[in-house]
Z-matrix of the N, CA and C atoms (Angstrom, degrees):
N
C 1 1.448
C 2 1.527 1 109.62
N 3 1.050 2 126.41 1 144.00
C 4 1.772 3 151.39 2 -162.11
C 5 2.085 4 89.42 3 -108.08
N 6 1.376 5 77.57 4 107.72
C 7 1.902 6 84.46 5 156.98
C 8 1.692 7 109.78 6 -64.36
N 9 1.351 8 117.27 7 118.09
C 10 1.383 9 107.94 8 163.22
C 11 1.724 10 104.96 9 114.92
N 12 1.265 11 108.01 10 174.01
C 13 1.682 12 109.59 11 -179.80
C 14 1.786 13 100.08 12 -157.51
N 15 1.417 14 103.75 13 141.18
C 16 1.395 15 93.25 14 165.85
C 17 1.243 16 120.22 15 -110.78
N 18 1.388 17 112.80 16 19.95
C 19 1.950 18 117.62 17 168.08
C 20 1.451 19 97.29 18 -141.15
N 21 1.673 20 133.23 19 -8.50
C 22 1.493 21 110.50 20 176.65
C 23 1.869 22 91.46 21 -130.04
N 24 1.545 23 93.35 22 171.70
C 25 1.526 24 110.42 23 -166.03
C 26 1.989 25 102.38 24 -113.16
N 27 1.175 26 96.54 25 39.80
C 28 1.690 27 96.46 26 -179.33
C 29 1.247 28 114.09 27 -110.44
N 30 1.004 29 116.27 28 -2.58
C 31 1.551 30 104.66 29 169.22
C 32 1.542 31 111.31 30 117.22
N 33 1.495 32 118.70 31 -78.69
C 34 1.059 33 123.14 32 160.68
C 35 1.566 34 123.46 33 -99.02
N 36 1.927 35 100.96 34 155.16
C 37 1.429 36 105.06 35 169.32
C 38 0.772 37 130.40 36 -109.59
N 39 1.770 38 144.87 37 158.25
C 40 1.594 39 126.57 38 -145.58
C 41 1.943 40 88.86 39 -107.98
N 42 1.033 41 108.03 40 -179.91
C 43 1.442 42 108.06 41 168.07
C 44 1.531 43 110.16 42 -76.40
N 45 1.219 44 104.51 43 -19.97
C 46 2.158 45 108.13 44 -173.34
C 47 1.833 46 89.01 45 -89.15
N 48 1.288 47 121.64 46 -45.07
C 49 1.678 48 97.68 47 173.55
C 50 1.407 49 134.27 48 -71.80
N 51 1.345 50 86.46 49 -11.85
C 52 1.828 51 97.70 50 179.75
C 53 1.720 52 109.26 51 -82.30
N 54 1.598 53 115.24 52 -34.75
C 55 1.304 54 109.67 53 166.71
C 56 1.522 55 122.22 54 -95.54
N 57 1.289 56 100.54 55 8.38
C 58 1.773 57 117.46 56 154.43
C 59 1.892 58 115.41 57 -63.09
N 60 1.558 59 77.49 58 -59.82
C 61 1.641 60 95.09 59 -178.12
C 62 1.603 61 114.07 60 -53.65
N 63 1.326 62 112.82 61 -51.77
C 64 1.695 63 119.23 62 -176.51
C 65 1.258 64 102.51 63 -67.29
N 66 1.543 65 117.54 64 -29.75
C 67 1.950 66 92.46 65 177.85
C 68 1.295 67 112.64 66 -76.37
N 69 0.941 68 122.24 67 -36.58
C 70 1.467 69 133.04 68 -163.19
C 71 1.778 70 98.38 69 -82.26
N 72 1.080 71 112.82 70 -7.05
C 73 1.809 72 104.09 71 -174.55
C 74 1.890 73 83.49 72 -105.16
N 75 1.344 74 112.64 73 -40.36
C 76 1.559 75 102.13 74 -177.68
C 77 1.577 76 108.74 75 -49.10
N 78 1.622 77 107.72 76 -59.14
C 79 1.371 78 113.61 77 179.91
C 80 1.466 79 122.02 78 -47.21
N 81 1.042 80 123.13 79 -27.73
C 82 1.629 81 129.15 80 -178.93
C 83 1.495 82 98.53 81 -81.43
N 84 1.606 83 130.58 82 -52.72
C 85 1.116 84 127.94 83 -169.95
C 86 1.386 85 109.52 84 -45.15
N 87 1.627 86 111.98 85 -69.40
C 88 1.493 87 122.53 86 -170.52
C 89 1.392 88 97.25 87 -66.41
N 90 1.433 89 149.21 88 -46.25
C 91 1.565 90 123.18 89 174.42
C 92 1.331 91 109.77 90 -63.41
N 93 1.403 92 129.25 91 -32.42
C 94 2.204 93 114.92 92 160.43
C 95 2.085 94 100.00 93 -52.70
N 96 0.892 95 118.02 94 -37.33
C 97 1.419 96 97.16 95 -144.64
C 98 1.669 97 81.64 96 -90.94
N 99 1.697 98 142.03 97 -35.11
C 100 1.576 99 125.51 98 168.82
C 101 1.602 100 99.08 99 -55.91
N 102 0.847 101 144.27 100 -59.29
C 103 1.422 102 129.19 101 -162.06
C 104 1.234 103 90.64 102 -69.70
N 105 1.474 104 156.47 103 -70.71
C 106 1.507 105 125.44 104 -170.64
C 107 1.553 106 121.06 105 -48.64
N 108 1.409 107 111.89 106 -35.15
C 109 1.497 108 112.99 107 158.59
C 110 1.186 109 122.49 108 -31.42
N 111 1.362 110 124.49 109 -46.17
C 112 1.712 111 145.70 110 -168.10
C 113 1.365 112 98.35 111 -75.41
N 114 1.403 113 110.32 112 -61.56
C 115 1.810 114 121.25 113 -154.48
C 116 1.546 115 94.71 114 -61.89
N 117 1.453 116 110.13 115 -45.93
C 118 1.731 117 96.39 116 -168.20
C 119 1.673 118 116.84 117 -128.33
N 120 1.861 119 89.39 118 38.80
C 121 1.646 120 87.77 119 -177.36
C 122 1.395 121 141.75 120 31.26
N 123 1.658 122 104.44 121 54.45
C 124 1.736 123 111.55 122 -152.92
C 125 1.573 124 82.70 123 -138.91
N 126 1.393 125 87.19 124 109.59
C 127 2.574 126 107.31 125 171.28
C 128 1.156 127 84.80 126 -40.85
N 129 1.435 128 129.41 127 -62.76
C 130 1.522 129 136.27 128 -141.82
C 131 1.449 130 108.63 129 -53.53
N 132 1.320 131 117.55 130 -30.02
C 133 1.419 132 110.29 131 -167.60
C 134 1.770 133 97.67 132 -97.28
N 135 1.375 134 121.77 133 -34.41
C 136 1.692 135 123.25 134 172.51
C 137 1.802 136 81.37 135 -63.59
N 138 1.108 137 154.89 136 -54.31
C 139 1.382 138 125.88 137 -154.08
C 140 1.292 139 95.75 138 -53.76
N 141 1.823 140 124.65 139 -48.82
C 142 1.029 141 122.44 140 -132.10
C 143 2.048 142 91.68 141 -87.19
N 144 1.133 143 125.33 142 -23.71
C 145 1.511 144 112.46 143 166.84
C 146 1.260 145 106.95 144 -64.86
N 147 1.495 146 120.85 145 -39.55
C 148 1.607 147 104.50 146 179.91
C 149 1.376 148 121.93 147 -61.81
N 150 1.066 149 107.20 148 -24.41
C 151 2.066 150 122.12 149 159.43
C 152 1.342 151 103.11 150 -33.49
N 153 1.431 152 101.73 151 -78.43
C 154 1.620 153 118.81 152 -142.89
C 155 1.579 154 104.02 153 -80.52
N 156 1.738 155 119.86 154 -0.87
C 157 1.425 156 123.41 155 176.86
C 158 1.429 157 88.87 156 -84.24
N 159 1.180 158 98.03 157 -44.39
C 160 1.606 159 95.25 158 -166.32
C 161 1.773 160 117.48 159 -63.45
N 162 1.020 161 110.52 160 -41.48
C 163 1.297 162 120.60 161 172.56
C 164 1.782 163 119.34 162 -61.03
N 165 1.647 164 104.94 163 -23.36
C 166 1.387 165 104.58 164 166.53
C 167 1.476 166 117.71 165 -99.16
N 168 1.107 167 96.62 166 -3.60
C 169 1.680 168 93.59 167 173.43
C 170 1.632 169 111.12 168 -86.12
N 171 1.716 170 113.23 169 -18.34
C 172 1.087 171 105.96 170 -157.29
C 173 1.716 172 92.47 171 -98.72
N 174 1.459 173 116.97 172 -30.60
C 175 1.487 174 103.58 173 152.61
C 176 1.592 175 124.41 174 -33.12
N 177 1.578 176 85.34 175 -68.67
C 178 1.597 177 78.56 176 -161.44
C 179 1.678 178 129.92 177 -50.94
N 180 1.613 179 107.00 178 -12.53
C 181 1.089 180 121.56 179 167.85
C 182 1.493 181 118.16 180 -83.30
N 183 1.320 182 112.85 181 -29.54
C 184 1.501 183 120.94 182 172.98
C 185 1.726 184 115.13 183 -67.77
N 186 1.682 185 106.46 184 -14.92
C 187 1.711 186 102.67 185 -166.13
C 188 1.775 187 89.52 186 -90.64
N 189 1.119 188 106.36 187 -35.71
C 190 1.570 189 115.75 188 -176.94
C 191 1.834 190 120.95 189 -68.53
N 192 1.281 191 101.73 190 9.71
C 193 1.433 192 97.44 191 170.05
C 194 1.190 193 123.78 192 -114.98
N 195 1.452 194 129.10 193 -178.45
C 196 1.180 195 139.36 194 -178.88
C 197 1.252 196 113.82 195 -109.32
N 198 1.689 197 109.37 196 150.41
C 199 1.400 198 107.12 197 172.51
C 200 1.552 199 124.37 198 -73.41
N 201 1.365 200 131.03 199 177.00
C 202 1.090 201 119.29 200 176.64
C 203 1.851 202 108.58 201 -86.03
N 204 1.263 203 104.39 202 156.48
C 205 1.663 204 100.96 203 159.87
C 206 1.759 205 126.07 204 -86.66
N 207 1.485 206 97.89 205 142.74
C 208 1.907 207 77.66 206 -171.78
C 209 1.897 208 118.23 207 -28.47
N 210 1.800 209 102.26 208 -40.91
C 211 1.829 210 91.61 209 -164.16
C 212 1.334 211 103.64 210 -69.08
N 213 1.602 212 121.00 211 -28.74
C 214 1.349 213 100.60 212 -174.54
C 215 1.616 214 112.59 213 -85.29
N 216 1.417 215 133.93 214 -15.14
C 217 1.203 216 117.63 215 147.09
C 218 1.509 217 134.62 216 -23.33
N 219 1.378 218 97.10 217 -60.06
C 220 2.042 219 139.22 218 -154.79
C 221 1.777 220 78.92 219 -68.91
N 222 1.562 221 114.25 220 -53.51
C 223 1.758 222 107.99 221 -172.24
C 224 1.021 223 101.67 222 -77.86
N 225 1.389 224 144.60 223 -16.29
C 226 1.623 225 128.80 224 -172.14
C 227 1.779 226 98.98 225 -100.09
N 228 0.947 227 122.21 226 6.55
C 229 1.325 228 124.68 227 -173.72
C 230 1.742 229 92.37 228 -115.65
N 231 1.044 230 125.64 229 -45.31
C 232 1.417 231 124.06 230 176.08
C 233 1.496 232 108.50 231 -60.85
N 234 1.149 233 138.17 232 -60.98
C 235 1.830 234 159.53 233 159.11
C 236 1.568 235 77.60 234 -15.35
N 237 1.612 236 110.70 235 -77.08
C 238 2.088 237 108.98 236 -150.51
C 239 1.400 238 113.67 237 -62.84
N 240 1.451 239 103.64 238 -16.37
C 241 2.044 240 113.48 239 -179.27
C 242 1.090 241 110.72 240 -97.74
N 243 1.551 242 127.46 241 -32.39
C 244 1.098 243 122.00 242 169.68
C 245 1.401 244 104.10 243 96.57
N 246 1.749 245 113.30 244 10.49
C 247 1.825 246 97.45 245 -174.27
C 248 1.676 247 112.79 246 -100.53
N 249 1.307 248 109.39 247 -20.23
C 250 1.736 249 106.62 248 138.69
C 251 1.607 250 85.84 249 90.42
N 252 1.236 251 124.42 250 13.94
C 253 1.669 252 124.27 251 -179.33
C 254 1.762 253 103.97 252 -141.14
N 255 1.518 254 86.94 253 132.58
C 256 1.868 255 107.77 254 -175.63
C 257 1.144 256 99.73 255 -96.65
N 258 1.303 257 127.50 256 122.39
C 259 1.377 258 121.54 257 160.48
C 260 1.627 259 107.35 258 -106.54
């Protein structure tokens, strides 16, 4: 739990409001940065919503996973070294 809230006044934040909060702050970002896109006809700022979609899409896929278990760590760490033995 997160001391604090940046849309409620209770004190603490849950892990489901905290990845409430980041989509919804992604979504505001990239709709500020298309309308500055508009106001001053600058790619740079549409790159920069295509950023911040991207960055909430990759949350939302990041809140939806699982951790690894030590063995499947121990095998994905064996796979990147190449020493092919679990101890």
């Amino acid at each position: 739990m997160v001391q604090g809230s940046v849309t409620r006044h209770q004190g603490v934040m849950s892990e489901r409001e905290s990845i409430e909060a980041f989509i919804e702050g992604a979504k505001k970002a990239a709709s500020c940065a298309r309308e500055m896109a508009k106001e001053y006809s600058d790619p740079e700022w549409e790159d920069t919503a295509k950023m911040l979609d991207g960055m909430r899409v990759n949350g939302v896929q990041l809140s939806g996973m699982r951790g690894m278990s030590r063995l499947e760590t121990l095998m994905a760490a064996n796979m990147k070294t190449g020493a092919g033995i679990i101890q």
